[in-house]
N, C-alpha and C positions, 0 to 999 in steps of 0.2 A: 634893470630894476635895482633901485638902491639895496645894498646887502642887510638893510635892518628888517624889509619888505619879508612876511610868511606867507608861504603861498597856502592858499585855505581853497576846499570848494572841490579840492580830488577824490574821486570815488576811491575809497577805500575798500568797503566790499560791496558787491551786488549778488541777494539771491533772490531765488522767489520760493514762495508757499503756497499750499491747495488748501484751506482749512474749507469744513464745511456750515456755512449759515443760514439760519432760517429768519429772515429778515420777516418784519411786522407790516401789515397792509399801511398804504399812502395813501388817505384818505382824502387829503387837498393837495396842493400840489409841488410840497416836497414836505422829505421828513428825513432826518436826524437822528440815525441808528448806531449803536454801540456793539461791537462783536470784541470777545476777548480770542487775543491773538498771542502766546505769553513767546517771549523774547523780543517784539519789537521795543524799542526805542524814541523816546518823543524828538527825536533831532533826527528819526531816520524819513527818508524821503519815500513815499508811497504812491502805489498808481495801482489799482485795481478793477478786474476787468472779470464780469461771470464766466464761468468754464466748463459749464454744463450744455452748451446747444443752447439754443437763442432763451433772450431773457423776455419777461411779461411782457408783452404789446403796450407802451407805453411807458414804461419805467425807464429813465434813465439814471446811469450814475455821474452825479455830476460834479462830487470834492470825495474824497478822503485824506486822512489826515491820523497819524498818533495823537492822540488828546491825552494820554498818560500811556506808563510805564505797562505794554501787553496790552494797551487798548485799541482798537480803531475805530474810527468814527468811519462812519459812510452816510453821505448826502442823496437820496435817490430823489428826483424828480419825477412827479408822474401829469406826463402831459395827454393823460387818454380822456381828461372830463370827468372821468367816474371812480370811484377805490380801483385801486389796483393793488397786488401783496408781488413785491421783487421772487423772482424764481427763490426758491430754496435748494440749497446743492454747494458743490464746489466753486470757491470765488478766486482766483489765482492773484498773487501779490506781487508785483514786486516793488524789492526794497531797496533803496540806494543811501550806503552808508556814507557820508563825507569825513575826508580829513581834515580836521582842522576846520573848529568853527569860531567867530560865524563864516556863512558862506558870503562871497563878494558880490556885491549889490553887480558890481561892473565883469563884465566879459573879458579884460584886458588886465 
């Protein structure tokens, strides 16, 4: 690696969180909810997964993402045909913080 080269894209911290939300019924078939999560980060990396025992027959989660400063967005998909409302409860996070952005398109 040429000595001018940063290396960008290393976890710097990794934790996770349990907050609990009451996510809005999915009327068609996804929807685009907001939960305040306060210390995350819009640069931090998220993967969320419910944590209470099985989620509504039919909902899935299918993005999230920080969309600002303490906020997360979550994408639920509902493939049952009919409303469905995401469990309510604990949703488990976790967060992958990078060193050094941006992160590199390339693996190498």
């Amino acid at each position: 690696m040429p000595s001018t080269t940063i290396l960008r894209g290393n976890v710097k911290d990794y934790f996770v969180c349990n907050p609990s939300f009451t996510p809005s019924a999915v009327t068609g078939t996804a929807s685009t909810q907001t939960f305040s999560v306060p210390g995350l980060l819009t640069t931090d990396i998220t993967n969320v997964s419910y944590n209470g025992g099985a989620q509504t027959a039919g909902i899935i989660i299918t993005n999230d993402y920080v969309s600002a400063a303490g906020v997360l967005t979550i994408q639920f998909a509902n493939v049952s045909g009919s409303s469905a409302t995401p469990a309510a409860g604990n949703y488990l996070i976790e967060v992958l913080r990078t060193d050094g952005l941006p992160i590199p398109v390339n693996a190498g």
